[in-house]
TILUM-327528 format. One record per residue (C-alpha): residue number from 1; residue in three letters; x, y, z. Coordinates in steps of 0.5 Angstrom, whole numbers, plus 2048, in hexadecimal, padded with zeros to 3 digits. Example, Ala and Ser with C-alpha at 12.3 -4.5 7.8 and 13.67 -1.06 7.14 Angstrom:
<atoms>
1	ALA	819	7F7	810;
2	SER	81B	7FE	80E;
</atoms>
This chain:
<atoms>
1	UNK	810	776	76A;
2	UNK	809	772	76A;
3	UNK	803	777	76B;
4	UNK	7FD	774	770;
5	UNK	7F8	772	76C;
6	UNK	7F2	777	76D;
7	UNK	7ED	773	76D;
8	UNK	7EE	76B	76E;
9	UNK	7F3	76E	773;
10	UNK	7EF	773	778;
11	UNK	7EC	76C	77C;
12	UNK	7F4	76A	77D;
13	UNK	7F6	772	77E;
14	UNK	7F0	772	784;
15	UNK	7F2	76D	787;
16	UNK	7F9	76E	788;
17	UNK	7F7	776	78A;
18	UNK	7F3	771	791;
19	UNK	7F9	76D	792;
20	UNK	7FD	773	793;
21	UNK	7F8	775	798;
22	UNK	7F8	770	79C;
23	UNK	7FF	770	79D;
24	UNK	7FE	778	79F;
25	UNK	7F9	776	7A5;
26	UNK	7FC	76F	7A7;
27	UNK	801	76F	7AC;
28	UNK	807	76C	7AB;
29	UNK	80B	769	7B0;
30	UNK	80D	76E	7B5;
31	UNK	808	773	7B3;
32	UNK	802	776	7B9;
33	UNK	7FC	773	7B8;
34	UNK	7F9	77A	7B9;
35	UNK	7FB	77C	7B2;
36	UNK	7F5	777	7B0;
37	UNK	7EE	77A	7B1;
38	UNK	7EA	775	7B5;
39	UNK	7E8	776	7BD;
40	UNK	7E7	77A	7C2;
41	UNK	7EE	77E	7C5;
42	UNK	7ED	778	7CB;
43	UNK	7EE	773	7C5;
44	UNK	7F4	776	7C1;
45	UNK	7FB	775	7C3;
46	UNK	7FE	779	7C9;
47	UNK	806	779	7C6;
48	UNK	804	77E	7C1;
49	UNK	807	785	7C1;
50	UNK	802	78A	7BE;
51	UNK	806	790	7BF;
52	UNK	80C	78C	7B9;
53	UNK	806	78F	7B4;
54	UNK	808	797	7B7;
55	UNK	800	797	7BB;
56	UNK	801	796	7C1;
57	UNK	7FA	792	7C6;
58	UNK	7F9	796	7CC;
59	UNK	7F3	797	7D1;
60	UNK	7EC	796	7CD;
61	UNK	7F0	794	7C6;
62	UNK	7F4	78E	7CA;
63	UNK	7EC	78C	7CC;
64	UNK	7EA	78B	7C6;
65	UNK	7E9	785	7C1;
66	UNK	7ED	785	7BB;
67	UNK	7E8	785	7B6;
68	UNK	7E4	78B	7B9;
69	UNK	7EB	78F	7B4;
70	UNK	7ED	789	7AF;
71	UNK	7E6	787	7AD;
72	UNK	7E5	782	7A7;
73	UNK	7EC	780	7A9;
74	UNK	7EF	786	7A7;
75	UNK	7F6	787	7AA;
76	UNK	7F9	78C	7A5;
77	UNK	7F7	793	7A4;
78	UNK	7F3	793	7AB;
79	UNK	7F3	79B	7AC;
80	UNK	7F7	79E	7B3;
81	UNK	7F3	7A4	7B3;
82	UNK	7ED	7A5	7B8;
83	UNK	7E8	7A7	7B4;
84	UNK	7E8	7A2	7AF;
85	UNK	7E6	79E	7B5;
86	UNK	7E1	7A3	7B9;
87	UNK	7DE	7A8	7B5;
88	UNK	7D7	7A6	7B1;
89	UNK	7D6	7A4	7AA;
90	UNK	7DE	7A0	7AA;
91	UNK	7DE	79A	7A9;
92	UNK	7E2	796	7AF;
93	UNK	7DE	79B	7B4;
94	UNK	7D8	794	7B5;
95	UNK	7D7	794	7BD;
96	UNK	7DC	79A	7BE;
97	UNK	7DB	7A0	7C2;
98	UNK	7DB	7A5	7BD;
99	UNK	7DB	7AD	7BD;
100	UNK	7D5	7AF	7C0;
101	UNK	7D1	7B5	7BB;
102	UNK	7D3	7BA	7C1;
103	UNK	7D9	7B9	7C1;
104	UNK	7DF	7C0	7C1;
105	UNK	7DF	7C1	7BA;
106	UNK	7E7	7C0	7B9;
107	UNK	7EC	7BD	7B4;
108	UNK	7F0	7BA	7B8;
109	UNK	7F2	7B3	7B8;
110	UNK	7ED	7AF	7BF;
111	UNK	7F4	7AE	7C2;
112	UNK	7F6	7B4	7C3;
113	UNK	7F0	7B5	7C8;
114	UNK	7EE	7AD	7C9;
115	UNK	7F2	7A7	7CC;
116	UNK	7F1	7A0	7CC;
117	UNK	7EE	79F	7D2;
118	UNK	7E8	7A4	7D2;
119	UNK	7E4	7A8	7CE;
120	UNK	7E2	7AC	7D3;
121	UNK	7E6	7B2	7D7;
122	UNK	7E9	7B4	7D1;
123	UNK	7F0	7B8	7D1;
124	UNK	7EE	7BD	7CC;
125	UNK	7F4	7C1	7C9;
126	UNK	7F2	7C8	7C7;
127	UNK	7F9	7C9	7C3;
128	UNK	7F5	7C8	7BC;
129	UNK	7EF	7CD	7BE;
130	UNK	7EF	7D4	7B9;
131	UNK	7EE	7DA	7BE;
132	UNK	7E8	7DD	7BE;
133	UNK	7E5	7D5	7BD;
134	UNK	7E3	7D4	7C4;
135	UNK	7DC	7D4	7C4;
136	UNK	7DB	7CF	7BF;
137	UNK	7DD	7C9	7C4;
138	UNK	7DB	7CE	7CB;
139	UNK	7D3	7D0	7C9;
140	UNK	7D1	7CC	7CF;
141	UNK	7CF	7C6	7CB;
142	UNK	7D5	7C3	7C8;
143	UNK	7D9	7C5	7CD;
144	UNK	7D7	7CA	7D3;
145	UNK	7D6	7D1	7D1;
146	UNK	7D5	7D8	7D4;
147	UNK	7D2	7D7	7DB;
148	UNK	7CC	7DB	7DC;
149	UNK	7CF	7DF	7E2;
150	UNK	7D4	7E2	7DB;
151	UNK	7D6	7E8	7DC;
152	UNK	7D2	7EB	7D4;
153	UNK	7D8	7EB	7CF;
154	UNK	7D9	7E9	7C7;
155	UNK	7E0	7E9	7C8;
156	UNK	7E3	7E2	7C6;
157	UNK	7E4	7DE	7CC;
158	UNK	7EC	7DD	7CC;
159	UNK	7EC	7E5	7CC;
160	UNK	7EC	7E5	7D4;
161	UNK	7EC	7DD	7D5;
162	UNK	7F3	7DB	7D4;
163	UNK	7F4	7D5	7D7;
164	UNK	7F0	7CF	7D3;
165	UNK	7F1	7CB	7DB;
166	UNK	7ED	7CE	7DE;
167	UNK	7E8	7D4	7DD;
168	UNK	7EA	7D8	7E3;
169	UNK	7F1	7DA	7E1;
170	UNK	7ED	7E1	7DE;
171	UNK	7F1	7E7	7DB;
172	UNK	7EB	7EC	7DA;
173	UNK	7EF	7F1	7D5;
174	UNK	7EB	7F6	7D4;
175	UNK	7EE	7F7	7CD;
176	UNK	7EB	7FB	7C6;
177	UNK	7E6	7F5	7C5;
178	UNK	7E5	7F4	7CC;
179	UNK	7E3	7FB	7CE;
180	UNK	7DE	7FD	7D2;
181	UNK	7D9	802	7D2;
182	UNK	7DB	808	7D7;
183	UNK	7D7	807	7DD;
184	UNK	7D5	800	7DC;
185	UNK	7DB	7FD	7E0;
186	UNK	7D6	7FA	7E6;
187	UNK	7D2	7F7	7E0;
188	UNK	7D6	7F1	7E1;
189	UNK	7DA	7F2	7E7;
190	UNK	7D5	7F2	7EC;
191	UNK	7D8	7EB	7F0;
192	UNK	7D4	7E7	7EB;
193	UNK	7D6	7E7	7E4;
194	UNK	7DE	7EA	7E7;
195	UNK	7E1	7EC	7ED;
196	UNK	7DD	7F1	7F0;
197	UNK	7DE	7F6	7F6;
198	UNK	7E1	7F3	7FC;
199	UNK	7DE	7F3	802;
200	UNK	7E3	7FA	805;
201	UNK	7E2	7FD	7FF;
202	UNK	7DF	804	801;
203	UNK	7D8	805	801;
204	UNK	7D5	80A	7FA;
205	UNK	7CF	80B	7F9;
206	UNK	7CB	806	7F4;
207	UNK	7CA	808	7EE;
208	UNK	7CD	80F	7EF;
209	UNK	7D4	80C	7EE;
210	UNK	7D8	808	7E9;
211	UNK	7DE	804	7E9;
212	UNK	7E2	807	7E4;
213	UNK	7E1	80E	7E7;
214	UNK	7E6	80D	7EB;
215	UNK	7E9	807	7E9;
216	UNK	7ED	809	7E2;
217	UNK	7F1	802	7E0;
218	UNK	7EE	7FB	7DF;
219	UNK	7F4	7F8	7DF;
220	UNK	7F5	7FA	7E7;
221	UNK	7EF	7FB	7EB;
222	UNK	7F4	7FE	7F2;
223	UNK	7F9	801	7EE;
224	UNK	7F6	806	7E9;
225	UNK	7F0	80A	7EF;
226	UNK	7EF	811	7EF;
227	UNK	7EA	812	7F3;
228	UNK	7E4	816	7F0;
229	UNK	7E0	81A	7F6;
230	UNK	7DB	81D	7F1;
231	UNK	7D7	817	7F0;
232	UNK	7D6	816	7F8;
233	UNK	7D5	81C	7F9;
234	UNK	7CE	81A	7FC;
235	UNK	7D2	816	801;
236	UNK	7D4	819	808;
237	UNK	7DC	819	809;
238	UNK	7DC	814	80E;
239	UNK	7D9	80F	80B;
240	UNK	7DF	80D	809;
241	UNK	7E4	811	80B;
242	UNK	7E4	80E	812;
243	UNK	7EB	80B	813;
244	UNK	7EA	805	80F;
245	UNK	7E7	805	808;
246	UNK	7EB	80C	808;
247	UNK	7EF	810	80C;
248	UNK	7EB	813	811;
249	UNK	7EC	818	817;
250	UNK	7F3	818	81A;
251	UNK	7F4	817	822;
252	UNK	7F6	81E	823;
253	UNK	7EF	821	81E;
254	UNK	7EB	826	821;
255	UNK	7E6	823	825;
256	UNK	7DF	825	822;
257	UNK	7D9	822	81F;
258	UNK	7D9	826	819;
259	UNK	7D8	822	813;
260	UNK	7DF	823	80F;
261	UNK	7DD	828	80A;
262	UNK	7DC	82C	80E;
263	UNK	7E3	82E	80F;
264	UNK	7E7	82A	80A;
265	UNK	7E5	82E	803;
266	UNK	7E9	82A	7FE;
267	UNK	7E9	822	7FD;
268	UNK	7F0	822	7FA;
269	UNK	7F3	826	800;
270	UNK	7F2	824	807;
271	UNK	7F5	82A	80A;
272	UNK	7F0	82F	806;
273	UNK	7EC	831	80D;
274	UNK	7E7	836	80E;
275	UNK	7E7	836	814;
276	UNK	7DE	836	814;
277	UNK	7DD	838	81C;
278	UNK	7D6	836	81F;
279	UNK	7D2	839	824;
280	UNK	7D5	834	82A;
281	UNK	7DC	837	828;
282	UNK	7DA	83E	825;
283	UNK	7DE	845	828;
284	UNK	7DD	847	82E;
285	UNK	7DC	83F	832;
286	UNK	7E3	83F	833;
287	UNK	7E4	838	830;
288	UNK	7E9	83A	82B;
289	UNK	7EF	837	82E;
290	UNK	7EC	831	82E;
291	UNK	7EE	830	828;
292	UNK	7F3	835	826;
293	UNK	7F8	831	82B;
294	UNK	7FE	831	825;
295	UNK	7FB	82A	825;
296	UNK	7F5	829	822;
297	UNK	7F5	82F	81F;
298	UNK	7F9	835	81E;
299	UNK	7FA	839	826;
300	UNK	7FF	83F	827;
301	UNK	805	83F	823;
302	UNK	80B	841	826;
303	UNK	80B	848	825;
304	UNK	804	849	829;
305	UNK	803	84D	82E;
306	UNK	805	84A	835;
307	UNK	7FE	849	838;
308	UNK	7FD	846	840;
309	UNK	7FC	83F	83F;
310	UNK	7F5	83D	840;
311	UNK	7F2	844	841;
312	UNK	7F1	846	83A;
313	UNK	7ED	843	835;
314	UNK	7EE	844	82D;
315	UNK	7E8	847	82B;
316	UNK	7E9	84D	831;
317	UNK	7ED	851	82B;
318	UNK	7EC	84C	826;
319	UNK	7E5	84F	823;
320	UNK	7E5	84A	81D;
321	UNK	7E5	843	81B;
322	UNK	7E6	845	814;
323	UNK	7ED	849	815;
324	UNK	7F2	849	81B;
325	UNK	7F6	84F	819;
326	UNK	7F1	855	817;
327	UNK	7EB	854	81B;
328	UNK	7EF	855	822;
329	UNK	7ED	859	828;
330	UNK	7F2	859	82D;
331	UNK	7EE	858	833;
332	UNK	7F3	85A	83A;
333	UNK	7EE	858	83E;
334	UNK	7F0	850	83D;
335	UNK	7F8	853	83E;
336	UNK	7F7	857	845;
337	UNK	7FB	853	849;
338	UNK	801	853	844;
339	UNK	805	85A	844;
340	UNK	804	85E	83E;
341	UNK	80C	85E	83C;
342	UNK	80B	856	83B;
343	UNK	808	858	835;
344	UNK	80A	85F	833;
345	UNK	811	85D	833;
346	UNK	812	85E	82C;
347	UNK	812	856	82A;
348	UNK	80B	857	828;
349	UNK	809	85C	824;
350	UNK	807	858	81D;
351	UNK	801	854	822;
352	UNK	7FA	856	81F;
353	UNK	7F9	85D	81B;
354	UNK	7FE	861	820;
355	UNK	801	85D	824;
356	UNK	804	85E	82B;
357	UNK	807	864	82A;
358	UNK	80E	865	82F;
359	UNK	80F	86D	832;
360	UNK	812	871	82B;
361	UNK	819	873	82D;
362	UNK	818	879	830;
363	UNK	815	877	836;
364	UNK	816	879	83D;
365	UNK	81A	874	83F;
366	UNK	818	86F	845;
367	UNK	81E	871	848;
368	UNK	81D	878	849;
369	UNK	816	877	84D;
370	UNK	815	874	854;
371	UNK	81C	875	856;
372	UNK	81F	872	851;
373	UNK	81A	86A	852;
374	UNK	818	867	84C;
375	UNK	810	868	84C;
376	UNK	80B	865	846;
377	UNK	808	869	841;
378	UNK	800	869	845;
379	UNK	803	86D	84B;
380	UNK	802	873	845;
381	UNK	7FE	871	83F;
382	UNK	7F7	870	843;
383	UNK	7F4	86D	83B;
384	UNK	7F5	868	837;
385	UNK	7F1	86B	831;
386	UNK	7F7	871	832;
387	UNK	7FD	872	833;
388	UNK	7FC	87A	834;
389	UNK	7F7	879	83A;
390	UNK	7FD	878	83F;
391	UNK	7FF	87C	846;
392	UNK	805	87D	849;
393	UNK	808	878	84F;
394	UNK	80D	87C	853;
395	UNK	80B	877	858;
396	UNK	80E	87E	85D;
397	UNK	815	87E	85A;
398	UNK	819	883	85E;
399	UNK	81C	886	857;
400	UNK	823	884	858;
401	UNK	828	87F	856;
402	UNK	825	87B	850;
403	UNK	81F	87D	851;
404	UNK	820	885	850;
405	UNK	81A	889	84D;
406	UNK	81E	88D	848;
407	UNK	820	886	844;
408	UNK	818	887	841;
409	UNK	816	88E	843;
410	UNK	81D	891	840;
411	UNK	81B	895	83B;
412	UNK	821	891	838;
413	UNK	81D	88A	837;
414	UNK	81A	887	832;
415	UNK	816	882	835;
416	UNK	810	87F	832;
417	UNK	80A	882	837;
418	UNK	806	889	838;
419	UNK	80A	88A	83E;
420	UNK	80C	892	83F;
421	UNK	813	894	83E;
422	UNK	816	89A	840;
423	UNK	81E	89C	842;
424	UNK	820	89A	848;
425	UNK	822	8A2	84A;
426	UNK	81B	8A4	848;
427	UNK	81A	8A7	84E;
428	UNK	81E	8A7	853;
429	UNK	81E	8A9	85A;
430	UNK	822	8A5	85E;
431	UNK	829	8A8	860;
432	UNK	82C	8A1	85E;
433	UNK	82E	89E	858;
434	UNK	829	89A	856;
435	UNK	829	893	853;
436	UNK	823	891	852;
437	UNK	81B	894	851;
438	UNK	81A	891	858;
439	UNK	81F	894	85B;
440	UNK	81D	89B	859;
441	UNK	818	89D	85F;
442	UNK	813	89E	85B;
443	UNK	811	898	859;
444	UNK	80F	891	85E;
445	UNK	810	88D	861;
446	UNK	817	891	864;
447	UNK	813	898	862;
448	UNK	80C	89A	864;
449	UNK	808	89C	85D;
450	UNK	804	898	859;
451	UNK	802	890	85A;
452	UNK	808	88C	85A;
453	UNK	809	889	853;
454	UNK	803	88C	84F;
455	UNK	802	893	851;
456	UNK	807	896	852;
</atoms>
């Protein structure tokens, strides 16, 4: 084997070594001119494919001379990646638009947010970015940060933004590292910084209530509400219990101007009343049943004693607005038209402290007096405040058949009253059998001593 000589010989050696190169530039027959290095895109020939080389010309790349990537006529090795040709400092970035100094920190290759066509209006991909990093673009220079309505938070942004789309699809989880302070709810929901009270919320008195007072989730403000009343208790019932920001009074409320604790003693039951009357509707004004109807407010139950309609107000027995049951005076005088049997029957004796008290079993039965007519117990009893306090009406009963004077002045009887009872033969004048104390001929009407019926 014959050695090239190392010295006579490196002129020889050189020459060859540009022939060769030569043959590597020039086009053979066939060949596309644009392999060569001279001339501006207009003067290369159209009938090469860029795309064989597996980098494919498109929008502003299509445009471009071919020198302005193949410099000093150099094919082989031309770099594919974007950053070899538009980041500072590399060697085909001449005349390129190269990455700005501002630019999102990123480790990414330029396409995977640049195309071809346009530098501007980049697609960013947010898959690479490390959680927690947002703010290392989103700092208002780089890319836009905080706005200067932002709720205060050092929480990272992806804690309550989970949509790199848009910034409104917000979650606001109030979570461990989120947490806020009790108390400090409007701190950033005010309607600025985040959603706020709407417009129908009820009104509270500022600076007195806070919305976790009553609002005990922050995953869901309508949902998670026990309403806390202490913390408006400066505030009047109505101003917001008035049929639209909450429940107000119903169709059938008894129709007042009270405000509504006056009556309503517990803010967790409706139906806790005290029954607080003004002076307009105090005792003896005769308004009770202007309210007391069984409808807008407790009337009289079914076992009441029957009044005459219209004729008897409330508080003619009723003595009290706190108790119904233990302050009553029966006033008879509202009832005079009615017969005291309508009420002295025996149906009604759990009314008031005594009720109406029926005749006791032993009683003169009705039947034995005025001729056997049923009579009412006032033809006898002449006071409503005793029962004792009462006369006799024989209504000149002859004494015979059902109204026989010995069916009570027998001595035999035990009827209930004072009345005097002898034996029907105490003393006797008559020759005849007698039957009865009338027909005796001492005692009137048949006989001739004494004043009929009461003294004898």
């Amino acid at each position: 084997m014959k050695h090239w000589p190392t010295r006579r010989g490196a002129p020889l050696l050189a020459a060859l070594f540009v022939v060769l190169l030569g043959l590597l530039v020039i086009p053979g027959p066939g060949s596309s001119p644009r392999a060569q290095t001279a001339g501006p895109a207009s003067a290369q020939a159209t009938d090469f494919d860029h795309l064989r080389t597996g980098f494919a010309l498109t929008d502003r790349h299509a445009q471009a001379r071919c020198e302005s990537c193949h410099q000093n006529g150099i094919f082989q090795g031309t770099p594919r990646d974007c950053a070899s040709c538009h980041r500072t400092g590399m060697r085909l970035a001449r005349g390129n638009v190269v990455m700005p100094a501002k630019h999102v920190p990123t480790q990414q290759a330029c396409d995977a947010c640049h195309n071809t066509r346009t530098f501007t209006g980049a697609r960013f991909s947010h898959a690479g970015v490390v959680p927690g990093s947002c703010t290392t673009c989103h700092n208002g220079s780089i890319a836009p940060g905080k706005p200067a309505t932002h709720l205060p938070t050092t929480a990272s942004c992806e804690s309550c933004h989970r949509s790199t789309s848009t910034w409104l699809a917000v979650s606001g989880g109030h979570t461990a590292a989120t947490a806020v302070g009790t108390g400090t709810c409007d701190t950033c929901h005010n309607g600025i910084g985040a959603r706020g009270k709407h417009a129908a919320h009820i009104p509270v008195p500022a600076g007195a209530a806070r919305c976790d007072s009553c609002h005990r989730s922050q995953a869901s403000f309508t949902v998670a509400v026990r309403m806390d009343h202490a913390v408006v208790a400066t505030a009047a019932c109505a101003s917001c219990h008035n049929g639209t920001s909450a429940t107000g009074k119903h169709a059938t409320h008894v129709t007042t101007t009270a405000t509504c604790d006056t009556c309503h003693r517990s803010t967790a039951v409706w139906s806790s009343v005290t029954g607080a009357h003004t002076a307009a509707n105090a005792v003896g004004t005769g308004t009770c049943d202007t309210c007391h109807n069984g409808t807008s407010a407790r009337g009289k139950h079914a076992g009441h004693v029957p009044v005459p309609a219209g004729a008897a107000r409330c508080d003619g027995c009723h003595r009290s607005q706190a108790a119904w049951t233990t302050a009553v005076t029966m006033n008879h005088a509202v009832v005079a038209t009615a017969e005291c049997k309508t009420c002295h029957s025996g149906q009604y004796v759990g009314e008031g402290t005594t009720g109406a008290l029926a005749k006791p079993a032993n009683h003169v039965p009705e039947a034995q007096l005025l001729g056997g007519s049923l009579m009412d117990c006032k033809s006898c009893h002449s006071s409503t405040t005793s029962w004792s306090t009462q006369r006799v009406n024989h209504n000149n009963s002859q004494g015979n058949g059902a109204g026989w004077c010995k069916g009570c002045h027998d001595s035999a009887t035990r009827y209930a009253g004072s009345m005097e009872r002898k034996a029907l033969r105490h003393y006797e004048r008559a020759p005849a059998v007698v039957t009865d104390c009338s027909m005796s001929g001492c005692h009137r009407p048949l006989g001739t001593r004494g004043t009929p019926y009461s003294k004898w």
